[in-house]
C-alpha positions as a printed Julia matrix, in Angstrom:
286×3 Matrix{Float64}:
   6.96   14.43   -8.23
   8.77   11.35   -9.42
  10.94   11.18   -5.75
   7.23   11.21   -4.12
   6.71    7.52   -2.86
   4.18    5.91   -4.9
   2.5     4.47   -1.57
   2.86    6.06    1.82
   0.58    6.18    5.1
  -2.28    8.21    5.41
  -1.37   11.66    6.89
  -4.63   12.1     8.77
  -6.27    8.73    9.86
  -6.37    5.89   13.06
  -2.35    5.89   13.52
  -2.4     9.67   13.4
  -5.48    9.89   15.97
  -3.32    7.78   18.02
  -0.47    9.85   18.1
  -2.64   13.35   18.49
  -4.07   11.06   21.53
  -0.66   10.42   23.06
   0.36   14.12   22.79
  -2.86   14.95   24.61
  -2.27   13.06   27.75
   1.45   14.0    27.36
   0.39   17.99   27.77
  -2.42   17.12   30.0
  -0.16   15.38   32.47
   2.63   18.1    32.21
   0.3    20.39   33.34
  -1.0    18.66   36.27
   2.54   18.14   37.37
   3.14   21.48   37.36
   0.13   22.65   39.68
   0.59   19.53   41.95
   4.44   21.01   41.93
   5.59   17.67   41.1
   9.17   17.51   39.83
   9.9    14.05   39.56
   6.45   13.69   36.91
   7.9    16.84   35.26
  10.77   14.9    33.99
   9.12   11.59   33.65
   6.41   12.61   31.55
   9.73   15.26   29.49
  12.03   12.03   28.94
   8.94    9.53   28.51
   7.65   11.91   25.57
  11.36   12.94   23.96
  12.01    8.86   24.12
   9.15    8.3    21.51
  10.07   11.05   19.54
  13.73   10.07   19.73
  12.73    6.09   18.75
  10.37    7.14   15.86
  12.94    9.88   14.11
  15.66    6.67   14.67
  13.19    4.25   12.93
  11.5     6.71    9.87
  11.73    4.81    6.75
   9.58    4.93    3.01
   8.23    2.39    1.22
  10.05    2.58   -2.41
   8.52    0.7    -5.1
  10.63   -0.42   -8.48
   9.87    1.24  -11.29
  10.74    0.43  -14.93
  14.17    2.02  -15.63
  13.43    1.46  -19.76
  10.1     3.71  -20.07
  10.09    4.32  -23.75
   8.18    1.45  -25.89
   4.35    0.11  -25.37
   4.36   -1.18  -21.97
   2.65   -4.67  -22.24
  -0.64   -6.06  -20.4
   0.39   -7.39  -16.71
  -2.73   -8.44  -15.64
  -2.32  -10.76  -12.37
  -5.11  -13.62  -11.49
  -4.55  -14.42   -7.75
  -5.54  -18.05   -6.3
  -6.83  -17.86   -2.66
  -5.91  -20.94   -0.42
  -9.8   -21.29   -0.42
 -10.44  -21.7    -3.61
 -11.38  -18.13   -4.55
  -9.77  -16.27   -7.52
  -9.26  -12.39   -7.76
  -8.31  -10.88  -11.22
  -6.47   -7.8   -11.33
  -6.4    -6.38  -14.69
  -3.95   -3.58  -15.09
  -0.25   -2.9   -17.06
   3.24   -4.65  -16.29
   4.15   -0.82  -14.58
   1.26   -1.62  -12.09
   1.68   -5.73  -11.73
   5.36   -5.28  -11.24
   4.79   -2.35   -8.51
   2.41   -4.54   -6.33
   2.84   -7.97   -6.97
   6.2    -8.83   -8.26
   8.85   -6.73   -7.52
  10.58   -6.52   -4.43
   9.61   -3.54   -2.52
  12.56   -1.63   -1.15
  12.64    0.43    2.48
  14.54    3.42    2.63
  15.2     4.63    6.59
  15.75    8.15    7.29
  19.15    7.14    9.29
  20.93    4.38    7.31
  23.72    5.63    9.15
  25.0     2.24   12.13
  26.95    4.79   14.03
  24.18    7.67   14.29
  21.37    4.87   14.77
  23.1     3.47   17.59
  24.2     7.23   19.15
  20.37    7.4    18.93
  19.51    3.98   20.55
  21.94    5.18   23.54
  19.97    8.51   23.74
  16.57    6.54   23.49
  17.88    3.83   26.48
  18.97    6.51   28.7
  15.78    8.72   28.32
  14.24    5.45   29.45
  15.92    5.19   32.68
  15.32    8.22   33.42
  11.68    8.31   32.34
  11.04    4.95   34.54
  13.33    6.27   37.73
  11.14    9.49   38.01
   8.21    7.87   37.45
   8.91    5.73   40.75
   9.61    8.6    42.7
   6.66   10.82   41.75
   3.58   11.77   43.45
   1.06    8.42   44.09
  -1.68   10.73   41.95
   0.82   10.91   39.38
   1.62    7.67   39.14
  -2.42    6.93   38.45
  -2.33    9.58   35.62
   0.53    7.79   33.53
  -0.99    4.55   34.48
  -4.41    5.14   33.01
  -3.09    7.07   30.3
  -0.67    3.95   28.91
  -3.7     1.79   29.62
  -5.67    3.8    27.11
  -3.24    3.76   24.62
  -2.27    0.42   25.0
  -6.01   -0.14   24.49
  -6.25    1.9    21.25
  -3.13    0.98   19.42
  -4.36   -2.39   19.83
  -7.89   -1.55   17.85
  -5.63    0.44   15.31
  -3.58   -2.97   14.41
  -7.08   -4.49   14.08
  -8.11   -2.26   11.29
  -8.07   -3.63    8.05
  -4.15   -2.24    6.52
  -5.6    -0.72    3.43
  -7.04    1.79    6.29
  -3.68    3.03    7.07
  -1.94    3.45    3.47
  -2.66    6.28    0.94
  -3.53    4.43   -2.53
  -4.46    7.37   -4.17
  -1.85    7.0    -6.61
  -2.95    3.94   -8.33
  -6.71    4.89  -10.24
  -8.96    2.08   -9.48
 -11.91    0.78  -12.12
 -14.19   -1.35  -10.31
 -15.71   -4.78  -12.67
 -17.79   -7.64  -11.23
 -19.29  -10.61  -12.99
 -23.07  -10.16  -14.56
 -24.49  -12.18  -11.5
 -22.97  -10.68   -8.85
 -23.82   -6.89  -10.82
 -27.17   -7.95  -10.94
 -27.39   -8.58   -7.11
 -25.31   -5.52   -6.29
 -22.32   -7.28   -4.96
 -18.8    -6.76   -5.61
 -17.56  -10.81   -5.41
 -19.47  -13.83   -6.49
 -19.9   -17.23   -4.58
 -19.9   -20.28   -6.43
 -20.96  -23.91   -5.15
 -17.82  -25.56   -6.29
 -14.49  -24.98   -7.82
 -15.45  -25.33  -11.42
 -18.09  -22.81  -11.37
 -15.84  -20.32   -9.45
 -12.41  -21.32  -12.21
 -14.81  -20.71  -14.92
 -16.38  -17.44  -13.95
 -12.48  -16.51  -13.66
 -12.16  -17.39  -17.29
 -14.96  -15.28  -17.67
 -13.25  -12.4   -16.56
  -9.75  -13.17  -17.8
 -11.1   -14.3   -21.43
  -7.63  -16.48  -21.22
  -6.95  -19.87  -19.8
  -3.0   -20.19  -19.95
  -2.84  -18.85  -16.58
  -4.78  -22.03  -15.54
  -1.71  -24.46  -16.56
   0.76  -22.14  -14.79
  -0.41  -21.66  -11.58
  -1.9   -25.5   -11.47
  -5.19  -24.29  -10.84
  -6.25  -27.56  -12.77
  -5.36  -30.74  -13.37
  -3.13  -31.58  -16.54
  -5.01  -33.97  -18.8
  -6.66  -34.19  -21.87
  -9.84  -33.99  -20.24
  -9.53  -30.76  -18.83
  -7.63  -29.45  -21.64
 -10.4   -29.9   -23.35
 -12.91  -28.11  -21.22
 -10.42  -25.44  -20.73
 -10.79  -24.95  -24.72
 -14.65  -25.04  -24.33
 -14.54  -22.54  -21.34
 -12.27  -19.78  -23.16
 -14.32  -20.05  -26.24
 -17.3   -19.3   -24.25
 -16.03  -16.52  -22.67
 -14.91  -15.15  -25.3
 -17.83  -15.25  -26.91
 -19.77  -13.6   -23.94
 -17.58  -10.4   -23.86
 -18.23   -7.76  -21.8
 -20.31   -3.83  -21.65
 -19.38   -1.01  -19.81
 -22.28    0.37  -17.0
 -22.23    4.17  -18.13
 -23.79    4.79  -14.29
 -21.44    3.56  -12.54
 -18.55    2.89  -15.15
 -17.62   -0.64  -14.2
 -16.63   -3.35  -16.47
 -19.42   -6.16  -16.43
 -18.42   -9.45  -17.76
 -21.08  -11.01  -19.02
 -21.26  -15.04  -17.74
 -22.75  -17.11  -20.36
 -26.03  -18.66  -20.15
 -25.62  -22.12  -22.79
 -22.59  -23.16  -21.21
 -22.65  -25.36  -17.9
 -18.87  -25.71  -16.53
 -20.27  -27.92  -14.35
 -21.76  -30.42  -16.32
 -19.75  -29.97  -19.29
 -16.62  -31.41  -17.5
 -19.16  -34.2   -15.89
 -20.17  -35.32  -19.66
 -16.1   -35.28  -20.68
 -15.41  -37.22  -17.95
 -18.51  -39.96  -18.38
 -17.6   -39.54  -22.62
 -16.49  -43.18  -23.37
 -15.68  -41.98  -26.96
 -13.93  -39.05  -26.01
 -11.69  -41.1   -23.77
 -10.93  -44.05  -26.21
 -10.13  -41.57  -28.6
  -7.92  -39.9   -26.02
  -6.09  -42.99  -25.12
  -5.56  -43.78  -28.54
  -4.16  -40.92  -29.83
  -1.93  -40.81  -26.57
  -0.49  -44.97  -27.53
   0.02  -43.68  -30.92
């Protein structure tokens, strides 16, 4: 279905629990009410439970993502390396379709009730269920009042641990078909990332996995001189010359990191080169 959103929430997961929790103390306290013969909880807990219903139908919205408009052609490679503050690098290799879905392009939200006049008919309904809600609340039975106490406590409590789960918990990605791919090392030890002493080691490895090192001079991930143009050279001839396999168990792309080249020390000896820098600075008077 092309008017299916591309990512939406999960339909059964923390956020739903939640809710099947609230409508559980909702019906448990309606029926208490009713064999204490407590009115005034009656319509608290009515208005109370019609205001949440009332505020999420007023506030239901899906996530649009863009989408190419031009689909005919060879859509080109988008693949997206991502610089942590940190010092970390994550490379996501995957088509423009993808890149531009995720990364790029400006996700759009579409609300049930675009509407002004109809949200804010809604927003009246919503304030005045409130009043009510709160009103009968004050005037209901003290045992009563301990029910709808405890039970906001306890949600309080749990929608607190739900916005403390990780966010990829709460979406459905199911859309978007996932290859794993590590680095040889990091295979080898059964881990999915790979920690690196300094920044060199960790750029290079992303070279490694990127076989490419124009993306380096965009997003300034090094420094602009000859020197490190130079190792840059070095470091994407290496790579390429690693390459990569294919695990048939597991079917994840394993970049091989090459042994006979030490990023490290490479850029140490172009840096301590005197000949490498006369030439440099002579060919940059000339």
């Amino acid at each position: 279905n092309d008017e299916a959103p591309v990512v939406k929430a999960r339909a059964f997961g923390w956020l739903t629990a939640n809710n099947i929790l609230g409508a559980i103390f909702a019906l448990a306290i309606l029926v208490l009410a009713a064999i204490w013969q407590d009115g005034m909880a009656l319509i608290a807990v009515c208005c109370l439970s019609l205001l949440s219903t009332v505020i999420g139908f007023g506030n239901k919205w899906t996530l649009k993502l863009p989408q190419r408009r031009f689909t005919k052609g060879k859509v080109p490679r988008g693949d997206v390396v991502i610089r942590h503050p940190k010092g970390s690098f994550l490379v996501v290799k995957c088509s423009e379709d993808i890149a531009r879905e995720i990364f790029f392009a400006p996700e759009n939200i579409e609300y049930l009730i675009e509407d002004q006049v109809l949200y804010r008919l809604l927003a009246l309904v919503g304030s005045i269920l409130l009043m009510a809600g709160v009103i009968s609340l004050a005037n209901c039975l003290v045992k009563s009042q301990v029910c709808f106490a405890a039970a906001y406590l306890i949600l309080n409590a749990t929608y607190w641990i739900v916005a403390a789960i990780p966010a990829r918990v709460h979406w459905n990605t199911s859309a978007f078909v996932v290859r794993p791919q590590c680095l040889g090392e990091a295979c080898e030890e059964n881990k999915w990332t790979d920690s690196n002493d300094s920044f060199t080691k960790a750029l290079f490895k992303a070279i490694v996995a990127t076989k490419e090192t124009d993306w380096v001079q965009l997003g300034d991930a090094a420094p602009r001189t000859e020197v490190w143009n130079q190792w840059l050279r070095e470091a994407k001839e290496a790579a390429k010359d690693a390459g990569f396999e294919i695990d048939k168990e597991s079917n994840m792309t394993v970049y091989k990191v090459p042994e006979d080249f030490d990023p490290q020390g490479r850029l140490r000896d172009l840096l301590n080169d005197p000949e490498f820098n006369t030439h440099m600075q002579q060919s940059g008077h000339v």
